[in-house]
C-alpha positions as a LaTeX table, in Angstrom:
\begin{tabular}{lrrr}
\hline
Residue & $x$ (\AA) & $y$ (\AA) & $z$ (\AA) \\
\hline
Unk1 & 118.94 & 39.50 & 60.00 \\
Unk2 & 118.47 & 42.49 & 57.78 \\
Unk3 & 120.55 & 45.52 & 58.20 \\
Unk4 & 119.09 & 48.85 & 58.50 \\
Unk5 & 120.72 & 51.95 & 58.17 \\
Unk6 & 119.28 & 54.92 & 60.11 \\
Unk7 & 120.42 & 58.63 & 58.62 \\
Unk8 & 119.69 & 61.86 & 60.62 \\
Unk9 & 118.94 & 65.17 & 58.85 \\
Unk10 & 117.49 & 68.35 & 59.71 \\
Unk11 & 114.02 & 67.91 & 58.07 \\
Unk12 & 113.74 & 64.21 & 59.52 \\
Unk13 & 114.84 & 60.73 & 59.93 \\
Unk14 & 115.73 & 58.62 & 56.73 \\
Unk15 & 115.53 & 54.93 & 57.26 \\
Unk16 & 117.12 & 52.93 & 54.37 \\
Unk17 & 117.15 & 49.40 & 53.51 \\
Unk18 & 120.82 & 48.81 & 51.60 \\
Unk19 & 119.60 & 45.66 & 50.48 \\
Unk20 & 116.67 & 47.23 & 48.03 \\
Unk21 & 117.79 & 51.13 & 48.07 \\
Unk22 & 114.28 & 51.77 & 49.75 \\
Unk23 & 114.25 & 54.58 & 52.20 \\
Unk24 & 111.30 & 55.32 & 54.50 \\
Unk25 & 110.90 & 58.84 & 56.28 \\
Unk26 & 110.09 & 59.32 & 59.57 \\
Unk27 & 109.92 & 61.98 & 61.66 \\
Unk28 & 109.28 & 64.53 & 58.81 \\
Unk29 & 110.19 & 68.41 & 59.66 \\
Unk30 & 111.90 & 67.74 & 62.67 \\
Unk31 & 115.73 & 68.24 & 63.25 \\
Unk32 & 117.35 & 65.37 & 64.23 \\
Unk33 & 120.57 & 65.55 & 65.56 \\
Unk34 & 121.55 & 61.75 & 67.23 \\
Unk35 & 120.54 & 58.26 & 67.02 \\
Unk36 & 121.05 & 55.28 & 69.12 \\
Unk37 & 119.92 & 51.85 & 68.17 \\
Unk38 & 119.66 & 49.65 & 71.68 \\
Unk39 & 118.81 & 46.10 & 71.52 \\
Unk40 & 114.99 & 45.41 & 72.02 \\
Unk41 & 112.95 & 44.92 & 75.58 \\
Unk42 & 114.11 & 42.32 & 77.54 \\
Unk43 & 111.21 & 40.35 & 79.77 \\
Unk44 & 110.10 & 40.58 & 83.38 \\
Unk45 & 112.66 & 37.53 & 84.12 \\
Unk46 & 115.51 & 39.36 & 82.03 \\
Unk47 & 115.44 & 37.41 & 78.65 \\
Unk48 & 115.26 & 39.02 & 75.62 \\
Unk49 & 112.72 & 37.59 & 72.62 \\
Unk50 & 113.92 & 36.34 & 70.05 \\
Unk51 & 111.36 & 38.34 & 67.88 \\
Unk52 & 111.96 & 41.48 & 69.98 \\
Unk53 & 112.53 & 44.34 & 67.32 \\
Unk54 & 115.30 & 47.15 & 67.98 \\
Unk55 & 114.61 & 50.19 & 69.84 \\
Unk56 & 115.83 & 53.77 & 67.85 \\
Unk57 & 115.97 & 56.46 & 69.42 \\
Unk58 & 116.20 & 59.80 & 67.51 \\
Unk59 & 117.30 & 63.31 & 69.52 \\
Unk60 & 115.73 & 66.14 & 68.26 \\
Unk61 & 116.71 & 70.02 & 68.26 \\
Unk62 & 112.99 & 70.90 & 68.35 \\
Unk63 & 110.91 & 68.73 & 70.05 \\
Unk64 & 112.64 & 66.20 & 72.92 \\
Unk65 & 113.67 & 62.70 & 72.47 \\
Unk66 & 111.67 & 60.26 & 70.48 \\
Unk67 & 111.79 & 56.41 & 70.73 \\
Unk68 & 110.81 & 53.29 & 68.31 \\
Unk69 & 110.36 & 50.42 & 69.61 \\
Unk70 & 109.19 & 48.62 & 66.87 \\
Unk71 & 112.51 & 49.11 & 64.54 \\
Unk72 & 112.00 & 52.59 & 63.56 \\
Unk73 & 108.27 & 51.83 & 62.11 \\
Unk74 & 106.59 & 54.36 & 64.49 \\
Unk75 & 107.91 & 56.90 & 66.82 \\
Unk76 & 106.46 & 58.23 & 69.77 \\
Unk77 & 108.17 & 61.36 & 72.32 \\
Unk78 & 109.47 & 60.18 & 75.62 \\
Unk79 & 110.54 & 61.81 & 78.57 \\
Unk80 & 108.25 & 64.84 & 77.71 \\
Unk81 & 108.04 & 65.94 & 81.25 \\
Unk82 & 111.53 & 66.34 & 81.80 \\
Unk83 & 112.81 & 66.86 & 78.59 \\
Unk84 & 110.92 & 70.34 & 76.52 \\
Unk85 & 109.12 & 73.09 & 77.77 \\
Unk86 & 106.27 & 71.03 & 78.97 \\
Unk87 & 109.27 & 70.15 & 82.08 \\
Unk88 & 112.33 & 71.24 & 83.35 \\
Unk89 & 114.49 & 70.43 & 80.69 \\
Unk90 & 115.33 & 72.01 & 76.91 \\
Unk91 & 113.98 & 70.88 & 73.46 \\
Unk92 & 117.41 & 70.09 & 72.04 \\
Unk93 & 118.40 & 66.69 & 72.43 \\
Unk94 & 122.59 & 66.77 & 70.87 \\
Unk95 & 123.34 & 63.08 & 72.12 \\
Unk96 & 122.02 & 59.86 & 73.33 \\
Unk97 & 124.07 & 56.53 & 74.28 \\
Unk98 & 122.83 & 53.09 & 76.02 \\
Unk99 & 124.94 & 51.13 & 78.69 \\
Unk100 & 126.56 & 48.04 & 76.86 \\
Unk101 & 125.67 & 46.39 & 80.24 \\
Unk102 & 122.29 & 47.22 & 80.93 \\
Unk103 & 120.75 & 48.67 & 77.88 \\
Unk104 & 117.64 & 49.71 & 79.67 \\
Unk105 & 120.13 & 52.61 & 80.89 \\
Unk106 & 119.96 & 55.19 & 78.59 \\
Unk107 & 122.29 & 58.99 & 79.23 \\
Unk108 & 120.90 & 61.72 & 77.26 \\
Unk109 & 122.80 & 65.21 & 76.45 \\
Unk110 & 121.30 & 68.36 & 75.55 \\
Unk111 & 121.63 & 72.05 & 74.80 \\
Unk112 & 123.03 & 74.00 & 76.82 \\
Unk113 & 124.99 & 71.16 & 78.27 \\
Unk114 & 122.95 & 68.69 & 80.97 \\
Unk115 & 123.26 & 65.17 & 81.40 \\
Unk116 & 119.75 & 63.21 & 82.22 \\
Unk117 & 119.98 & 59.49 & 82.69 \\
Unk118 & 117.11 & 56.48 & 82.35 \\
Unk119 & 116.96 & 53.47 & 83.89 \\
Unk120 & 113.65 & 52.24 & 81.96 \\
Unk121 & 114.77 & 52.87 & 78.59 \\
Unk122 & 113.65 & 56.10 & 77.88 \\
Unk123 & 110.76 & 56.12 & 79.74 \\
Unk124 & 111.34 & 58.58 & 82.08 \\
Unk125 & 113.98 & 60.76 & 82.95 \\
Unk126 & 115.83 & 62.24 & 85.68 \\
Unk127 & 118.87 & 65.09 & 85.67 \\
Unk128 & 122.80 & 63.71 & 86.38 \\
Unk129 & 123.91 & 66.81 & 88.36 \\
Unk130 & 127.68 & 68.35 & 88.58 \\
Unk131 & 128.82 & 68.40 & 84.76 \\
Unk132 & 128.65 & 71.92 & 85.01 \\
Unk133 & 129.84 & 72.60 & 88.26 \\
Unk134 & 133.44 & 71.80 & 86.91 \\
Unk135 & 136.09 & 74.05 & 86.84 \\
Unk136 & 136.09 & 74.86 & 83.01 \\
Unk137 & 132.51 & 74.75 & 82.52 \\
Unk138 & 133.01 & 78.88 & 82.05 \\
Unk139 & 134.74 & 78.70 & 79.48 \\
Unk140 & 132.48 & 76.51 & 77.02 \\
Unk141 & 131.49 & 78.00 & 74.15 \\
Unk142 & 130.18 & 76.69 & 70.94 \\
Unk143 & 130.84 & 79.06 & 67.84 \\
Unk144 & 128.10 & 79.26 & 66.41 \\
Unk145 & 126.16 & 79.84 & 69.22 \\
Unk146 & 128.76 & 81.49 & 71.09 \\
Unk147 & 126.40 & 82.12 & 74.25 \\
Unk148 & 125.68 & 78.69 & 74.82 \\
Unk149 & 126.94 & 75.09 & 74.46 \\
Unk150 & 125.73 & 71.29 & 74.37 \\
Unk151 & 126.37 & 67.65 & 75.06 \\
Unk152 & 128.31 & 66.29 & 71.49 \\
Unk153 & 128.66 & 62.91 & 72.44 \\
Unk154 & 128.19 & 60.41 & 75.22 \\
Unk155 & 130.10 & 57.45 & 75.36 \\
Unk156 & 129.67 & 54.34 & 77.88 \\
Unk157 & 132.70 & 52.37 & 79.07 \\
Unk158 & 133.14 & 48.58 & 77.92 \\
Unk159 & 134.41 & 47.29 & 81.05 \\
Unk160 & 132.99 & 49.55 & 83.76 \\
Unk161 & 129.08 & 50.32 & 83.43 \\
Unk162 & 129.96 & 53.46 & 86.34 \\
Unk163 & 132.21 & 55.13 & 83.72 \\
Unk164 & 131.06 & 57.42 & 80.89 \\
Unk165 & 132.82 & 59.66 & 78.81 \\
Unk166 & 130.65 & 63.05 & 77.90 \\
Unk167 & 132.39 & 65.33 & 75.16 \\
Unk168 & 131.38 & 68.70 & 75.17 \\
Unk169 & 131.43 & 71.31 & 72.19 \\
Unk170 & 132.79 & 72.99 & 72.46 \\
Unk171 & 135.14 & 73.21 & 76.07 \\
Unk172 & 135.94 & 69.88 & 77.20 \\
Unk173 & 136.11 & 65.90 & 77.38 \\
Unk174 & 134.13 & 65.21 & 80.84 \\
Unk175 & 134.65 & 61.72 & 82.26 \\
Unk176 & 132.08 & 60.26 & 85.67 \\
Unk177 & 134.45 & 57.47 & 87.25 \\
Unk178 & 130.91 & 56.79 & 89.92 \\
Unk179 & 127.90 & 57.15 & 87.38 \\
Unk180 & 127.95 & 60.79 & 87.89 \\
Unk181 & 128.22 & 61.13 & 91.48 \\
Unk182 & 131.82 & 63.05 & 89.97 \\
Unk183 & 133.30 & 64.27 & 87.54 \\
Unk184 & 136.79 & 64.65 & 85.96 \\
Unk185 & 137.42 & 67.43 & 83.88 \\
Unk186 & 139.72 & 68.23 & 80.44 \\
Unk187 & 141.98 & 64.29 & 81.23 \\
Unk188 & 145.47 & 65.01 & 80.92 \\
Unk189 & 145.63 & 65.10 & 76.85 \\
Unk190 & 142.22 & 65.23 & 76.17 \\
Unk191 & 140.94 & 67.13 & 73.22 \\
Unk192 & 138.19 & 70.44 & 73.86 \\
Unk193 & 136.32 & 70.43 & 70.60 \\
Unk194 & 134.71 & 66.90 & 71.10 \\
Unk195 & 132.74 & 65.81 & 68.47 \\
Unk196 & 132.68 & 61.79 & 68.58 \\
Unk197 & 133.73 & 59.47 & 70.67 \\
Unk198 & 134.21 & 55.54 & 70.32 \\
Unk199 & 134.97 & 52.48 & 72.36 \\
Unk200 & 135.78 & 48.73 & 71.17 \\
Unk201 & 134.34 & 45.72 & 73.23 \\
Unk202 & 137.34 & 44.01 & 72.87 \\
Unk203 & 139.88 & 46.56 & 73.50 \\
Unk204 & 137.56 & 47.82 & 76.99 \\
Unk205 & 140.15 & 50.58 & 78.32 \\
Unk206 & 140.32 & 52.09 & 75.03 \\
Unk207 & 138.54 & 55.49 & 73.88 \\
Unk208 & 139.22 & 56.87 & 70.67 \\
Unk209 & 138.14 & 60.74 & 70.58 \\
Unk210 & 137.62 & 63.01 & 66.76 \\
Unk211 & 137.48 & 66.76 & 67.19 \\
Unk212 & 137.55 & 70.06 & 65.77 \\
Unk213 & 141.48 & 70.17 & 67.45 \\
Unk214 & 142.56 & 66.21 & 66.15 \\
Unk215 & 142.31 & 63.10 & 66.84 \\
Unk216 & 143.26 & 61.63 & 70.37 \\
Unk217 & 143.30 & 58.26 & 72.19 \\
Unk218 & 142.98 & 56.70 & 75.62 \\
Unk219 & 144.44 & 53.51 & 76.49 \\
Unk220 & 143.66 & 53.62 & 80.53 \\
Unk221 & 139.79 & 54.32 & 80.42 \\
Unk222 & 140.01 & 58.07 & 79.67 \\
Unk223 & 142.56 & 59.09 & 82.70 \\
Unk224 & 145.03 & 59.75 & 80.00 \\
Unk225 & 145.57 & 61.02 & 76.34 \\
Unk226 & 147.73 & 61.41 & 73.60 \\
Unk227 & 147.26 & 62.79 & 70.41 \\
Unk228 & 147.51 & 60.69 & 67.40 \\
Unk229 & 148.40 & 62.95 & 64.21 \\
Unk230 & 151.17 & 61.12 & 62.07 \\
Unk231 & 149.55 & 61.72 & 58.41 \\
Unk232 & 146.68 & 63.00 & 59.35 \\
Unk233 & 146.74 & 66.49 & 57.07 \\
Unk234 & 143.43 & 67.57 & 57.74 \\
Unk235 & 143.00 & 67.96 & 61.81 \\
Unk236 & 139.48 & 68.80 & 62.01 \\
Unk237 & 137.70 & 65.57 & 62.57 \\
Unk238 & 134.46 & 64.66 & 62.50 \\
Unk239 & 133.02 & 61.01 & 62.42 \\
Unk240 & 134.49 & 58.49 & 63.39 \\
Unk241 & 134.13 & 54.48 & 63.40 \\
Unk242 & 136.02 & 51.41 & 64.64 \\
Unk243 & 136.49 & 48.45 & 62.99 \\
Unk244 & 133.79 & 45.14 & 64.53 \\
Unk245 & 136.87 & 43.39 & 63.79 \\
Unk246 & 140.34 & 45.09 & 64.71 \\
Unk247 & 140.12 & 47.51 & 67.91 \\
Unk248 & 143.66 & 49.06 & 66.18 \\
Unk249 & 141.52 & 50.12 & 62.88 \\
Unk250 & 139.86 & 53.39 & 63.16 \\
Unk251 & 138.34 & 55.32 & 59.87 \\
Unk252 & 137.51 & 59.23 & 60.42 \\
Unk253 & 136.29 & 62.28 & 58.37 \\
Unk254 & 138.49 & 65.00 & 58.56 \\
Unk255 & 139.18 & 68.74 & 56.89 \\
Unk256 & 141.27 & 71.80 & 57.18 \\
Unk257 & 138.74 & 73.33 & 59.55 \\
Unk258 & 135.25 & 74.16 & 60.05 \\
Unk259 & 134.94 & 75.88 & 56.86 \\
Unk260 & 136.32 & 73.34 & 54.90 \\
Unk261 & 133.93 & 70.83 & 56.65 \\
Unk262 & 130.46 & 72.35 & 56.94 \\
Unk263 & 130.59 & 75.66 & 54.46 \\
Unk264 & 133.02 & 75.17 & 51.53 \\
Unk265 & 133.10 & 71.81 & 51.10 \\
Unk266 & 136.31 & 69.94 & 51.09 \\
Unk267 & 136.64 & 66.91 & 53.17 \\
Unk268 & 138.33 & 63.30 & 53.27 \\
Unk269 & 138.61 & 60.07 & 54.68 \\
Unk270 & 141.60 & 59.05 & 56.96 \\
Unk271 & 142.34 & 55.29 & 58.03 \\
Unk272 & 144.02 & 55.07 & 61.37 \\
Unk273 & 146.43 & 51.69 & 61.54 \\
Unk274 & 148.98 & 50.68 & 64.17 \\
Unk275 & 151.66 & 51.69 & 62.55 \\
Unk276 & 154.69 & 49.58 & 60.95 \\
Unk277 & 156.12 & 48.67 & 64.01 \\
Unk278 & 155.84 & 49.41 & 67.41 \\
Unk279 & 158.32 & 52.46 & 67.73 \\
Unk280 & 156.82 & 54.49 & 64.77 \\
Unk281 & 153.60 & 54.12 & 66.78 \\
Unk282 & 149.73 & 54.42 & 64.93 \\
Unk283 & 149.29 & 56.85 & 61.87 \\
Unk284 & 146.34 & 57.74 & 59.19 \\
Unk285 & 146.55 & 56.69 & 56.12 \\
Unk286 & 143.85 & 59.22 & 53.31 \\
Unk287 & 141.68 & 56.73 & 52.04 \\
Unk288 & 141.65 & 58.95 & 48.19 \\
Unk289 & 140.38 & 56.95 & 45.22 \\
Unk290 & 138.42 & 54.03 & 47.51 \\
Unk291 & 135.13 & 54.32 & 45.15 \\
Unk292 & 133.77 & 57.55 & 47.72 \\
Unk293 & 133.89 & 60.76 & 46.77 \\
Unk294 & 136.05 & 63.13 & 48.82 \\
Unk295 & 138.01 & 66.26 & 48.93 \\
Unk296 & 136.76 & 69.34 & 47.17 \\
Unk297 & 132.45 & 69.34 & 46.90 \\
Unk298 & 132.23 & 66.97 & 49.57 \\
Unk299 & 131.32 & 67.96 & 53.31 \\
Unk300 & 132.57 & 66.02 & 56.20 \\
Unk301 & 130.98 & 62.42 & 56.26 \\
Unk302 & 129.28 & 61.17 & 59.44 \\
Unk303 & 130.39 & 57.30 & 60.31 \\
Unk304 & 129.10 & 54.21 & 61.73 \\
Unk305 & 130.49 & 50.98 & 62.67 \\
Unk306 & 128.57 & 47.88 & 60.65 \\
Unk307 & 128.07 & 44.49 & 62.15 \\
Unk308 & 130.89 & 42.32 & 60.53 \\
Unk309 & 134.39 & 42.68 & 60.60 \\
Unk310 & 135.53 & 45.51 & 58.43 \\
Unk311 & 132.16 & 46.82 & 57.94 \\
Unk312 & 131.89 & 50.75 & 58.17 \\
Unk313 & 129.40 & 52.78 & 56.46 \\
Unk314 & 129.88 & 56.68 & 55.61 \\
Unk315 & 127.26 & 59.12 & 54.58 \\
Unk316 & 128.10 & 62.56 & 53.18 \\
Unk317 & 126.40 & 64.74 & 50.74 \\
Unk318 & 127.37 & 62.46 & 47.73 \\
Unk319 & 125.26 & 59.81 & 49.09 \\
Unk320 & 125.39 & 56.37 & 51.61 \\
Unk321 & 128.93 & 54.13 & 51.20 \\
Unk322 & 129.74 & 50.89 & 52.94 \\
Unk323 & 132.88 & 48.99 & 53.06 \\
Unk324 & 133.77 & 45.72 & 53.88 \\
Unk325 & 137.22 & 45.96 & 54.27 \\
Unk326 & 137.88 & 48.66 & 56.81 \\
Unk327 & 138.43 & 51.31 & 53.85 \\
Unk328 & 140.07 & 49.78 & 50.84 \\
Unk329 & 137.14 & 49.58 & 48.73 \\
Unk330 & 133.58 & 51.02 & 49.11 \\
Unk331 & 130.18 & 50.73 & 47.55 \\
Unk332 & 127.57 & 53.38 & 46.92 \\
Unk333 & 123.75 & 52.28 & 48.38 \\
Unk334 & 121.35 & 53.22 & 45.40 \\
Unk335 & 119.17 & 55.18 & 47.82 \\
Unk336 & 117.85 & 58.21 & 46.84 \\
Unk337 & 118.86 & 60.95 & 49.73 \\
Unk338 & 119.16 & 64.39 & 50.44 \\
Unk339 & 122.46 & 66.06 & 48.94 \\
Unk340 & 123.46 & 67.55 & 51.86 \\
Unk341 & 125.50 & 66.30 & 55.16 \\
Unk342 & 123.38 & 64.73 & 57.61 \\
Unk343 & 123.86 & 64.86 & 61.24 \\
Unk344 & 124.15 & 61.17 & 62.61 \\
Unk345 & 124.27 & 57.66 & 60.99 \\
Unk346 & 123.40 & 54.32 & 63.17 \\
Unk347 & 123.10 & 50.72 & 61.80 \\
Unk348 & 120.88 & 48.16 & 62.81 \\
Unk349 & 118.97 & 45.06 & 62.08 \\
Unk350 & 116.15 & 43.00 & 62.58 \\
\hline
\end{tabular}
């Protein structure tokens, strides 16, 4: 199966074959701000074929929700009616996630913050009701944009295909126990400045949460959570990815601040490990002099999670890195990219 690597900027969609250092654009001029690569459409009867290519779906800050399902080849908008000004919804699509259960079900997040859910793989769309309707849904704010706020990151639950975890940036960490028939808002612990999430298949009650105020995780499905910051210098964090191979492996991006991360330019690379024994408890290791750039000139690298154990990719400014040993070494893709930080990174294959 080849692997495909899927970058996100905000003049278009990059997609890059490591293999070669080929990358084909798609999506040209628009700003594209999340990816999701679900597996590809299952049959009338439920089976999937064999030759069935993956479906990509890109978010956009402009223009809606577009969908490939042909491997990224072609695009074409979905959910128009719902989702832009031609329905009830905004332009600015800020996250997208697919049910490890039934990947047909597809939660989308936009700006300002709504929740719209699909049971027909993008399809069509219809609004999740209540996120806002929580109690500190007045105090959300993102900075930038201090009079509004969006959807970060959606996350669906391993063991429970009811349960999602919604972070929102910046306020809150959102969790639906029922599908989002309810909602329960800031989890003891829980971080406010959301800006990924992760789960592990084989590690189902765990959620592993970066954001602009550290790094926290979950062990009990999101009801609980406790920050994680033993050598982690640097406590605004950015990407994050898990390890295909060791649930207790966890590599982030992380800097100073905001500044450091988006403007100035001064970012690294944490590994988080379990720690040397069970009382000292996990604790990040800076992953300096791994064959990726980091620290001053670099901007805060977004993350993905490969296919193999120990297989992470990174993409920052400097260019696409993999690793196939959970961050001792990596290896610069010859692709030809923009120099600048890109919004989202997804891998895929077909």
């Amino acid at each position: 199966m080849r692997t495909r690597v899927y970058a996100a900027y905000d003049d278009g969609l990059r997609v890059v074959d490591p293999e070669t250092g080929a990358v084909d654009e798609r999506l040209a001029d628009r700003a594209v701000e999340c990816l999701l690569i679900a597996p590809g459409a299952e049959r009338s009867d439920g089976a999937r074929p064999a030759a069935a290519r993956a479906r990509v779906f890109a978010g956009t800050f402009d223009a809606g929700l577009f969908r490939s399902v042909d491997g990224g080849e072609t695009f074409d908008r979905v959910a128009a009616e719902t989702l832009g000004p031609g329905g009830s919804g905004p332009d600015a699509v800020t996250a997208v996630a697919a049910s490890p259960h039934a990947p047909s079900v597809v939660w989308i997040g936009t700006e300002p913050s709504r929740v719209y859910r699909s049971t027909d793989g993008g399809e069509t769309v219809e609004p999740v009701g209540g996120l806002t309707a929580v109690p500190s849904a007045s105090e959300w704010s993102f900075p930038p944009r201090p009079d509004t706020h969006h959807v970060r990151w959606i996350e669906p639950c391993p063991a429970d295909p009811e349960r999602w975890f919604v972070g929102v940036e910046a306020g809150a960490l959102v969790v639906t126990p029922d599908g989002g028939e309810t909602w329960v808002d800031r989890p003891e612990g829980s971080r406010r400045d959301n800006h990924a999430l992760a789960t592990h298949p084989d590690a189902p009650d765990r959620v592993y949460a970066a954001a602009g105020d550290g790094f926290a995780e979950s062990r009990d499905r999101g009801q609980t959570w406790r920050a994680v910051d033993a050598g982690l210098a640097h406590g605004y964090v950015w990407g994050i990815a898990v390890d295909p191979g060791d649930p207790e492996t966890v590599l982030v991006s992380a800097a100073s601040g905001a500044g450091a991360a988006h403007r100035r330019g001064e970012a690294y690379l944490y590994r988080r490990t379990p720690g040397v024994d069970s009382a000292s408890g996990p604790r990040f290791e800076r992953l300096d002099d791994r064959g990726i750039p980091t620290g001053e000139g670099t901007y805060r690298a977004v993350l993905a999670s490969g296919r193999e154990s120990g297989e992470i990719w990174a993409l920052h400014d400097e260019g696409l890195y993999r690793t196939g040993d959970a961050g001792d070494s990596f290896e610069r893709v010859s692709a030809t990219l923009p120099g600048r930080a890109a919004r989202a990174l997804a891998v895929g294959g077909d």
